[in-house]
C-alpha positions as CSV (number, residue, x, y, z in Angstrom):
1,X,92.9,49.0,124.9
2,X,95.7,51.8,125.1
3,X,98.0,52.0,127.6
4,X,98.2,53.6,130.6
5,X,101.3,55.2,132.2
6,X,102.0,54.5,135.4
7,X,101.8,57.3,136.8
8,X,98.2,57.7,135.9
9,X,97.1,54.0,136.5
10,X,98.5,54.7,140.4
11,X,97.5,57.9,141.3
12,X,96.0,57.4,144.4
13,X,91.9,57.6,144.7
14,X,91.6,58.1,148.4
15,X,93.7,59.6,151.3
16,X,94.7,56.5,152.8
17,X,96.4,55.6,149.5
18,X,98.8,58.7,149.7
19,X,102.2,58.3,150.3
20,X,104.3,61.0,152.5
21,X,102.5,64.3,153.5
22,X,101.0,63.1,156.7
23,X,100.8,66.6,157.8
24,X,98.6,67.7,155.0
25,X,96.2,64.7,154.9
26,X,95.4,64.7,158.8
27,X,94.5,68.2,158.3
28,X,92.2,67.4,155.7
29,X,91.2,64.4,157.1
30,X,90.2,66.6,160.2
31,X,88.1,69.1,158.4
32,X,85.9,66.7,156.5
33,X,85.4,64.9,159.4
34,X,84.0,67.6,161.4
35,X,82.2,69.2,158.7
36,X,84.5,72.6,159.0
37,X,85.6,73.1,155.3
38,X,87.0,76.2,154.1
39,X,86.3,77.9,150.9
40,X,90.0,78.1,149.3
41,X,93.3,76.3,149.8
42,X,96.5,76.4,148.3
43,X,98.6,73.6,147.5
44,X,102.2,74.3,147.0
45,X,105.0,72.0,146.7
46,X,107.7,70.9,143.8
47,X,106.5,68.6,141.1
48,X,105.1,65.5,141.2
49,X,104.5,65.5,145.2
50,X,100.6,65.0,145.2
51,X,99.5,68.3,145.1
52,X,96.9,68.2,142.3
53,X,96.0,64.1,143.3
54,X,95.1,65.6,146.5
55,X,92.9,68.5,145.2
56,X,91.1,65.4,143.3
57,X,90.8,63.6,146.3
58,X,89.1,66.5,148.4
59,X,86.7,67.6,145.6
60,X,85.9,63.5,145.2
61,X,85.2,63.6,149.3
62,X,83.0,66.9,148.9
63,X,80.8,65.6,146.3
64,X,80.4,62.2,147.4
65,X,76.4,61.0,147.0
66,X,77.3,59.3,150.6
67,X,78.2,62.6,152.4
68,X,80.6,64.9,152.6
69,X,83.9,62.6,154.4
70,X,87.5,61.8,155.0
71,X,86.6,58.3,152.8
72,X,84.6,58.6,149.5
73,X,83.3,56.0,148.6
74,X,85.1,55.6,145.1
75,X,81.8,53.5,143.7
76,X,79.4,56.6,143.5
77,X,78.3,58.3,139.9
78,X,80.3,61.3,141.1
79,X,83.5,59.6,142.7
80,X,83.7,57.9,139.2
81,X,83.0,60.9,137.0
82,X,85.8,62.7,139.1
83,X,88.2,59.8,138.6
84,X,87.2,59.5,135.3
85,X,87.9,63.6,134.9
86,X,84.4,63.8,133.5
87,X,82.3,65.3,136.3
88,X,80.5,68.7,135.6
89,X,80.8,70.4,138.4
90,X,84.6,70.6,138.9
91,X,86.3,72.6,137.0
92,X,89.6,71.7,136.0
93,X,91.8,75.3,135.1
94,X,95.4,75.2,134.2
95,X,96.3,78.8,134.5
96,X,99.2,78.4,132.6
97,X,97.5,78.7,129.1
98,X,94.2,81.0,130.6
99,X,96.6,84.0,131.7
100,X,94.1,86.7,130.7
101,X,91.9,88.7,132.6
102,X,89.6,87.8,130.4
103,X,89.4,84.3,130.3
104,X,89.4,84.6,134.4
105,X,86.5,86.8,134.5
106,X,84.4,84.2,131.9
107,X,85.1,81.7,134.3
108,X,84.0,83.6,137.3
109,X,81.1,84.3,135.3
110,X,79.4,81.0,136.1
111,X,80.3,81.2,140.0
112,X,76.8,82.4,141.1
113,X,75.0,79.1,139.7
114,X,74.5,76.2,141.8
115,X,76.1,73.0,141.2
116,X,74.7,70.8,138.5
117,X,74.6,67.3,140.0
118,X,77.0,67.6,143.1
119,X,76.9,69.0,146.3
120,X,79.9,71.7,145.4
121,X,81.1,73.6,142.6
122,X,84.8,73.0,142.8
123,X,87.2,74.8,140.7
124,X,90.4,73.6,140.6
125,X,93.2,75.6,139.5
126,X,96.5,74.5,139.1
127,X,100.1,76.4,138.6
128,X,98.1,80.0,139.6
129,X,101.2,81.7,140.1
130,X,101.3,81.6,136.0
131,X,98.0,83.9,136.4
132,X,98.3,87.9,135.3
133,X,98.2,90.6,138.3
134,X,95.0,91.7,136.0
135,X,93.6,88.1,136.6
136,X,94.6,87.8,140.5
137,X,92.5,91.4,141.0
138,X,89.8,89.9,139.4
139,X,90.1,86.8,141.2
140,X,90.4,88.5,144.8
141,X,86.4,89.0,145.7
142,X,84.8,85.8,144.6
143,X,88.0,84.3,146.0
144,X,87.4,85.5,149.8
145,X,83.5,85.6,149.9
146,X,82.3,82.9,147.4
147,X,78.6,81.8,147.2
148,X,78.7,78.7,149.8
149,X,78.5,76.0,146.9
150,X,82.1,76.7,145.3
151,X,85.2,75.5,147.2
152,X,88.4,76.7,145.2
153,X,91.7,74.3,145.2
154,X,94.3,76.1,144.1
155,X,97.8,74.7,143.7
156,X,101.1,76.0,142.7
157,X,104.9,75.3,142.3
158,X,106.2,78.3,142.9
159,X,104.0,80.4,145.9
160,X,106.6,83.2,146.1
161,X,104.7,84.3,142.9
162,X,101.5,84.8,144.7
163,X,99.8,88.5,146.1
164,X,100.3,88.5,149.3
165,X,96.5,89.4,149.0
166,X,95.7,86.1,147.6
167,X,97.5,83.8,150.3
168,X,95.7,85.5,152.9
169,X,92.8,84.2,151.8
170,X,93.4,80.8,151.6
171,X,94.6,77.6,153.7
172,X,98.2,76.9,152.9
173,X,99.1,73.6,151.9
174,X,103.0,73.3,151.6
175,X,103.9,69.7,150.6
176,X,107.0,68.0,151.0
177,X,109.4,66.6,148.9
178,X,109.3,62.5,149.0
179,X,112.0,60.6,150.4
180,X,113.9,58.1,148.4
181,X,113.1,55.1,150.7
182,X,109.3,56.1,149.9
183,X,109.4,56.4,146.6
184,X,111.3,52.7,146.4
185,X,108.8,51.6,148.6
186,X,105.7,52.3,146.6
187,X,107.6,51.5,143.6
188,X,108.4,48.0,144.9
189,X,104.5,47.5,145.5
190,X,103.8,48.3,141.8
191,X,106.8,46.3,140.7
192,X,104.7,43.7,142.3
193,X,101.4,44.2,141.4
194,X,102.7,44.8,137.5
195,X,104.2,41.4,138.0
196,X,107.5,42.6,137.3
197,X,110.6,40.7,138.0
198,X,112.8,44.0,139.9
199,X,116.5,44.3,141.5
200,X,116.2,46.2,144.6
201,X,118.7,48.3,143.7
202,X,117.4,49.2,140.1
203,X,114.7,50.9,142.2
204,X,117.0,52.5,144.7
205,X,118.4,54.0,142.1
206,X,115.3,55.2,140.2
207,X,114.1,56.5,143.4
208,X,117.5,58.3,144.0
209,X,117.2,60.3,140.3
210,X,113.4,60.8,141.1
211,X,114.7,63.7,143.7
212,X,111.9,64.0,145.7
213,X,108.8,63.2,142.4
214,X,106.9,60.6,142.8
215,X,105.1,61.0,139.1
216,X,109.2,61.8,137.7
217,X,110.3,58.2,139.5
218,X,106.9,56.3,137.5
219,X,107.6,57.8,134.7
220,X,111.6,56.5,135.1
221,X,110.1,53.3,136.0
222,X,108.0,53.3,132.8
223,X,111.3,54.2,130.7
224,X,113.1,51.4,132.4
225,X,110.6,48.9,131.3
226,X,111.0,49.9,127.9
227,X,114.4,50.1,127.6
228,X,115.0,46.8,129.3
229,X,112.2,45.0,127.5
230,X,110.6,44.2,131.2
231,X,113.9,43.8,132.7
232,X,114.0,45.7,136.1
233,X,118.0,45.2,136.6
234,X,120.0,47.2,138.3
235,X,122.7,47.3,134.6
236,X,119.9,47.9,133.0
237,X,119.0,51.3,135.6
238,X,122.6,52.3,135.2
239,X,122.7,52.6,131.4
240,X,119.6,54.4,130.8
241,X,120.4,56.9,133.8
242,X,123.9,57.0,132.9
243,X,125.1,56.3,136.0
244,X,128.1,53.5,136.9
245,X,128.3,50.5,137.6
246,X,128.8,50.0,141.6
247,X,131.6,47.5,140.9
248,X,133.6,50.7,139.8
249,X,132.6,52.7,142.7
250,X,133.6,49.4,144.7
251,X,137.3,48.8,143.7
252,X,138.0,52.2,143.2
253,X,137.3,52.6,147.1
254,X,139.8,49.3,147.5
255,X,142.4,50.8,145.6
256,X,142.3,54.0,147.3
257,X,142.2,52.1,150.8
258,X,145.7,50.2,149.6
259,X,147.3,53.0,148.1
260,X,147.6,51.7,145.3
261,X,148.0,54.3,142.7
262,X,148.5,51.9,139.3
263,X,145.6,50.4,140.3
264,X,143.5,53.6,141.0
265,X,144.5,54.8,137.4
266,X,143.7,51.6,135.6
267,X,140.3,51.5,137.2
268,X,139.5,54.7,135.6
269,X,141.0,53.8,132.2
270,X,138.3,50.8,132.3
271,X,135.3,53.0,133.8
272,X,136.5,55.8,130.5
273,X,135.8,53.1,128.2
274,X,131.7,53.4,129.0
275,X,132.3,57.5,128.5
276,X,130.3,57.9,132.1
277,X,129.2,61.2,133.8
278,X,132.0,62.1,135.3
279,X,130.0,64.4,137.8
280,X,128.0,61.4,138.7
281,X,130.7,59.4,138.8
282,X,131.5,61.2,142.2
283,X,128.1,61.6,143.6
284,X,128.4,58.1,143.7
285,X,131.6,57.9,145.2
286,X,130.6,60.3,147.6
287,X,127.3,58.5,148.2
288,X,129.4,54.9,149.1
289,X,131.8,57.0,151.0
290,X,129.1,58.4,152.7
291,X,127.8,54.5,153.3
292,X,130.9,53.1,154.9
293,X,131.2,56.2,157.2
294,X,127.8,54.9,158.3
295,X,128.6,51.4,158.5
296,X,131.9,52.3,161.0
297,X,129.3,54.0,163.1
298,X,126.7,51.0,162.8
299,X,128.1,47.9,161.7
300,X,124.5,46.6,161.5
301,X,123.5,49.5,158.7
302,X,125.5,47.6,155.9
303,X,123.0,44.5,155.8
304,X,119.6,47.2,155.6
305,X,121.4,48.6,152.1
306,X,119.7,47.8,149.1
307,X,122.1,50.0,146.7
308,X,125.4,49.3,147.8
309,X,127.3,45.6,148.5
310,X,127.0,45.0,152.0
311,X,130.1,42.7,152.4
312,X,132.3,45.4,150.3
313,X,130.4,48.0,153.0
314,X,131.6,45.9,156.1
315,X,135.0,44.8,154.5
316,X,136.0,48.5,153.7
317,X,134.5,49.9,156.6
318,X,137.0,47.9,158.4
319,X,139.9,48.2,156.5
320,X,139.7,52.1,156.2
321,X,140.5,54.8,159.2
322,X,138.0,56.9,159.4
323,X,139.9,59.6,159.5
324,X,140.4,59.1,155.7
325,X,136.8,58.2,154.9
326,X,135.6,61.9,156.2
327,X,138.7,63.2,153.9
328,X,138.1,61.1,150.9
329,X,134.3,62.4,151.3
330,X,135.1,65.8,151.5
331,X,137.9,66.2,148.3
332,X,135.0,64.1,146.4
333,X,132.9,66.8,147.2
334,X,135.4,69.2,146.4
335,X,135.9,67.8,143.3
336,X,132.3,68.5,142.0
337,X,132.7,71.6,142.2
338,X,136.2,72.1,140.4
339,X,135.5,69.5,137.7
340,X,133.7,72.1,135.4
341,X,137.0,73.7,135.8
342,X,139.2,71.0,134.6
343,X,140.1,70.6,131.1
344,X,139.1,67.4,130.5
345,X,136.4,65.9,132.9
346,X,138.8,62.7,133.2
347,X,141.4,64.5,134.5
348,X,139.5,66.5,136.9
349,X,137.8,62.9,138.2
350,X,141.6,61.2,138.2
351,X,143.1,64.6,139.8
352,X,140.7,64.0,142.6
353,X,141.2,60.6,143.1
354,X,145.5,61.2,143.0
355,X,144.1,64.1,145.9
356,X,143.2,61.5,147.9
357,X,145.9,59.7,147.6
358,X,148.3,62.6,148.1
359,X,146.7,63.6,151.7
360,X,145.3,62.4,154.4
361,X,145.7,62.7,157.9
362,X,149.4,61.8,159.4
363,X,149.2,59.5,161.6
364,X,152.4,59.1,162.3
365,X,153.0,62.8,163.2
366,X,155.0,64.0,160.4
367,X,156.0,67.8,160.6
368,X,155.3,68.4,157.0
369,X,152.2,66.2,157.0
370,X,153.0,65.0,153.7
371,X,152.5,61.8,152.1
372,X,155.3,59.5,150.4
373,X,154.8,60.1,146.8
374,X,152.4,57.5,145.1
375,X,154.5,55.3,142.8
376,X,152.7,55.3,138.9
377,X,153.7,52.8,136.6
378,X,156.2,54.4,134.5
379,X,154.2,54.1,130.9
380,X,150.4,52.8,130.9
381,X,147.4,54.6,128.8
382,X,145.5,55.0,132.5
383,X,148.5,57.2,134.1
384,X,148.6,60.6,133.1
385,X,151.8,63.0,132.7
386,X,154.1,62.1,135.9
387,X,153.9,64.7,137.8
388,X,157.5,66.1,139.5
389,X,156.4,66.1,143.3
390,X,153.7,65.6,145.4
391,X,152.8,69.4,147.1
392,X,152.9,70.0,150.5
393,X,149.2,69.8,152.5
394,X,147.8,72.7,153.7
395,X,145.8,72.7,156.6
396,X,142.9,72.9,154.7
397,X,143.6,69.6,153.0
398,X,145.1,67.5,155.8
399,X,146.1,68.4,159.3
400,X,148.4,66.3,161.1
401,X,147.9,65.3,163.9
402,X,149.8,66.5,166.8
403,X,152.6,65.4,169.1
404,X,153.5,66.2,172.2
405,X,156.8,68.6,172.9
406,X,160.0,65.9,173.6
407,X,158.2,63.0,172.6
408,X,159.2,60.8,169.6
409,X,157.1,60.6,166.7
410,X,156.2,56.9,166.6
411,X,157.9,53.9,168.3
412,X,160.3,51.9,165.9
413,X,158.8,48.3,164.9
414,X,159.0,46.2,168.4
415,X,160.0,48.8,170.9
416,X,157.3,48.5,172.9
417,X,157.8,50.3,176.7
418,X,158.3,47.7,179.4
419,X,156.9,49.7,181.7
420,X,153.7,52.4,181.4
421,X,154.4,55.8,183.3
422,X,154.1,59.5,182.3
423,X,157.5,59.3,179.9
424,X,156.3,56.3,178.0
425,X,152.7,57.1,177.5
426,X,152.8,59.4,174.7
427,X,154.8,56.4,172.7
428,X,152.3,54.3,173.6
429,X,149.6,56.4,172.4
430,X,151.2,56.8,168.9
431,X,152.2,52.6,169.2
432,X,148.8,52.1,169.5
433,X,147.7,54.2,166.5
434,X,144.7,55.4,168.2
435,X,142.6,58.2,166.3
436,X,140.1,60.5,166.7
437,X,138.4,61.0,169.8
438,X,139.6,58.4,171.3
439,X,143.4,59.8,170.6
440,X,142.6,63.3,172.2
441,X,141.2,61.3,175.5
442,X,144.2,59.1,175.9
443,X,146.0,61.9,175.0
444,X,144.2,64.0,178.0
445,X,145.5,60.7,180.5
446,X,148.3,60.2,182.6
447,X,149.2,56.8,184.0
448,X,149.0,57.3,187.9
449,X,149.9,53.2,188.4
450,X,150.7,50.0,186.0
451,X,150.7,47.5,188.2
452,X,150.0,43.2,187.8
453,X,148.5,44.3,184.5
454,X,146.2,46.8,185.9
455,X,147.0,50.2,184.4
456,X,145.3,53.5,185.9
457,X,145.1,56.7,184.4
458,X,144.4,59.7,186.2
459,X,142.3,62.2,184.2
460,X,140.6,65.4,185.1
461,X,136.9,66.3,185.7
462,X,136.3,68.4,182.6
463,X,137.9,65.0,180.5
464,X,135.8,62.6,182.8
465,X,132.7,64.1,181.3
466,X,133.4,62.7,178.0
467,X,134.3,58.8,179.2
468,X,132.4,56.7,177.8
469,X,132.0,52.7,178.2
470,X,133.1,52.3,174.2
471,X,135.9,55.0,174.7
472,X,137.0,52.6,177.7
473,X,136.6,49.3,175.6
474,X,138.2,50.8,172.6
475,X,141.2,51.9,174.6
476,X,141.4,48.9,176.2
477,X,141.8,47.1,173.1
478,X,144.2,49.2,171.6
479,X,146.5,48.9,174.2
480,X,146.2,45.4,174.9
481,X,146.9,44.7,170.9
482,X,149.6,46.8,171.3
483,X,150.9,45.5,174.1
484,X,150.9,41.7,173.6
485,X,148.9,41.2,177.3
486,X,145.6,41.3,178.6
487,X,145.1,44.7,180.8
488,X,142.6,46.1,182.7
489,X,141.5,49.5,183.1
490,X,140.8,51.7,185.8
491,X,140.1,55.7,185.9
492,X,140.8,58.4,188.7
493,X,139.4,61.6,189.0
494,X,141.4,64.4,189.8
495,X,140.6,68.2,191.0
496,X,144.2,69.4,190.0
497,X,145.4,70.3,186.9
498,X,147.1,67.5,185.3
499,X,150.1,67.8,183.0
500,X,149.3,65.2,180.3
501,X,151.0,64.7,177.1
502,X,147.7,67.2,175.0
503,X,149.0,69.9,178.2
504,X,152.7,69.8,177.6
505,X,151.8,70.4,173.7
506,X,149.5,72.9,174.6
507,X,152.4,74.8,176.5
508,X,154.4,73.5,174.2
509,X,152.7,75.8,171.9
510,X,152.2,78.7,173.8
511,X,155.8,78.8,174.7
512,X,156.8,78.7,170.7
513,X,154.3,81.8,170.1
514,X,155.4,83.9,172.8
515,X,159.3,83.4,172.0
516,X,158.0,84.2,168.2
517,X,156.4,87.3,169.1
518,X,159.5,88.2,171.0
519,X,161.9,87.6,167.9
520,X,159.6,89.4,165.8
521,X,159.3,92.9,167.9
522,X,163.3,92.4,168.3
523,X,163.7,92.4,164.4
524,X,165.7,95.7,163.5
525,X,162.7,95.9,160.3
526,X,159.6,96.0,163.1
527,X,161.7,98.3,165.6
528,X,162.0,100.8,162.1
529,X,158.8,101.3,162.0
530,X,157.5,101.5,164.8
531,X,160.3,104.5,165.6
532,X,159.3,106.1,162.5
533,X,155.8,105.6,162.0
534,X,154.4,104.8,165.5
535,X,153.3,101.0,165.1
536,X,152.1,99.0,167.4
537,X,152.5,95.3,166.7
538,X,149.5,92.9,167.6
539,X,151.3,90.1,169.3
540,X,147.7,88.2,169.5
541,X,148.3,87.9,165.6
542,X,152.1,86.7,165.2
543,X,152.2,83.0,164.8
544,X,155.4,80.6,164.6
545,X,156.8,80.3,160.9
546,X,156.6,75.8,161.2
């Protein structure tokens, strides 16, 4: 017996086998049910999403000998015929090869006659936008008042190509695109019913470069058992899609989370030597970026991923900031697009990597907001030409992040306040190396009272509203690491204006941009013209030089 692809030994025979478009199948559902079945519908959706199993399924549920229903049988002469593609009375048109008007008007032809041995003519035609306008003007009277035994199923890739005239006249079907965690889903229950041995992640990843096609990921999963002799491994998946191995992706991640730049550069000396898709290359390191920035979020998501390591996930999710996840993911990104640019893709994949390493938000406060150089080794094949200094960030790189006016930058190793007021707090805040969100609140805070290890900050309504019970536990362990003793927090409210350390930069600021739109309308230059040539200057616009 020959063999059958998969994708044809699966297609689904009834509605309750679909998987994905819910919305189209209770409509259908619906209509059988209740005996109110339009003449025409139009199935539109990218390839591979059901649309022509579907038209199957409805001309199977109008011609079943058991009645017309949501559930054919599947057992009667014409539910086998029509899974069988034998049965006379649907016709099967791929408008793609009839164009013509002609051949459209010789298969209108036969519209008038009943049925031969079902209950409806059906006539299914699929890509119609490939029809001529000469065939859709033909087309447009039997199409809107056909004789009561002809249903037409009309399905298309591209509806934008229609007359307007022809959509009108039909039920619009617009199917969606499957998910990847449905397409590994079904592919795991045929996997299993194959009695194949399968890697999770092998199907993740067939699932992934099925984008959105459920016949494009059987018709992977057939290549994959061919080219791994039965073999459903996840090496196996990456060689035949050409993607890398996740190991790569892994300690590429660690050596960009240690700053270690010989180590970055060997790592892609050893992923060169398998000549990989650069382009993918990223995707995937955006994809595991992507993963860990979810795992920071919910610890718990690391143990539900089937494509990725879950102890690399939970160990790098809490060695990283993520601060420098969300910038690592965006010069990946970044990177994508430029590396058709490059002239080599290597060095457009490496110059993204050395990006990361060259920026990233500063901590520490710097004014320049520029990283220490990365130290290369001074001769290896991975390193490429040394380059003579790191460049300065811009802000749309890296922006770092702010300090308040007449505060130091960071507190040196071990000087740690003795006591917590409004002086010492912005130390304390930069001790503690908190981040984010929870940075600006503290920042927003002003200690009111540190007293027997109970510390009160005094914060205004507007900031208030954002507390949170993990901003207050988050904090509270920050500050208690920092300070070497157990603490406890409390929070006053307060209707007055507070000068906290984010106000004093704020007016800080302010302060900096009115004295430098002062200096610049006293320069001898701006006062030249605006004596000779009337100018106004638009002190909104003047901003300090640093």
């Amino acid at each position: 017996m020959s063999y059958i692809v998969l994708a044809r030994k699966w297609r689904p025979k009834r509605f309750a086998e679909m998987v994905g478009q819910e919305h189209v199948l209770r409509a259908l559902s619906n209509s059988l049910d209740s005996g109110k079945i339009h003449h025409a519908f139009l199935f539109t959706g990218t390839r591979g999403v059901g649309k022509t199993t579907i038209a199957r399924i409805l001309a199977k549920s109008l011609n079943c000998e058991r009645g017309v229903s949501s559930n054919p049988c599947g057992v009667c002469a014409a539910c086998r015929e029509i899974d069988e593609g034998r049965f006379v009375d649907l016709i099967e048109v791929d408008a793609a090869s009839r164009t013509k008007v002609d051949d459209t008007r010789e298969l209108l032809d036969n519209v008038q006659y009943a049925p031969s041995c079902g209950r409806y003519k059906v006539y299914l035609i699929d890509e119609v936008h490939m029809l001529s306008n000469h065939s859709f003007n033909a087309l447009l009277k039997t199409l809107e008042e056909p004789p009561p035994h002809v249903k037409f199923l009309l399905a298309t890739t591209d509806p934008q190509k229609l007359p307007v005239t022809v959509l009108s006249r039909c039920l619009q079907f617009s199917l969606k695109r499957l998910s990847s965690s449905l397409i590994a889903e079904r592919m795991k229950v045929i996997a299993t019913a194959e009695k194949l041995d399968f890697e999770p992640a092998a199907l993740a990843l067939l699932a992934r470069a099925a984008d959105g096609s459920m016949r494009d990921g059987l018709s992977l999963l057939d290549q994959l058992i061919a080219f791994g002799g039965g073999a459903l491994s996840e090496a196996n998946t990456r060689a035949m899609l050409g993607t890398i191995d996740r190991g790569h992706v892994t300690r590429i991640v660690e050596a960009l989370s240690r700053e270690d730049g010989p180590g970055l550069l060997a790592q892609v000396a050893d992923l060169d030597r398998d000549a990989p898709d650069y382009d993918r290359a990223l995707a995937d390191l955006s994809a595991f970026l992507q993963r860990i920035a979810i795992v920071q979020i919910v610890p718990d998501a690391a143990q539900d991923d089937e494509q990725f390591d879950a102890e690399a996930l939970a160990r790098l999710s809490r060695s990283m900031a993520a601060e420098d996840v969300q910038l690592y993911y965006q010069i990946a990104l970044a990177g994508r697009r430029d590396l058709s640019l490059a002239p080599d893709p290597r060095l457009g994949f490496e110059m993204t990597l050395l990006r990361m390493l060259a920026f990233r938000p500063d901590a520490a406060g710097t004014s320049a907001g520029v990283r220490r150089p990365v130290a290369l080794p001074a001769s290896t094949d991975a390193a490429p030409p040394r380059a003579a200094a790191v460049p300065a960030s811009t802000d749309a790189i890296a922006r770092p992040a702010a300090v308040p006016a007449g505060t130091d930058a960071a507190p040196r190793a071990g000087a740690v306040p003795a006591n917590i007021d409004a002086t010492s707090w912005p130390r304390i805040v930069e001790g503690a190396n908190l981040s984010g969100m929870l940075r600006q609140f503290a920042l927003n805070c002003i200690p009111a009272s540190f007293e027997r290890d109970v510390l009160t900050l005094r914060v205004d309504e507007v900031v208030d509203a954002r507390r949170s019970r993990a901003i207050e536990d988050k904090l509270l362990q920050a500050l208690t690491k920092y300070l070497g003793r157990e603490l406890r927090l409390l929070f006053e409210v307060s209707q007055n204006e507070l000068v906290t350390p984010a106000r004093q930069r704020v007016l800080a600021d302010q302060d900096r941009t009115a004295r430098a739109a002062a200096a610049f309308e006293a320069d001898p230059v701006v006062k030249g013209l605006q004596e000779r040539f009337g100018a106004e200057v638009d002190s909104a616009s003047v901003k300090p030089a640093n």
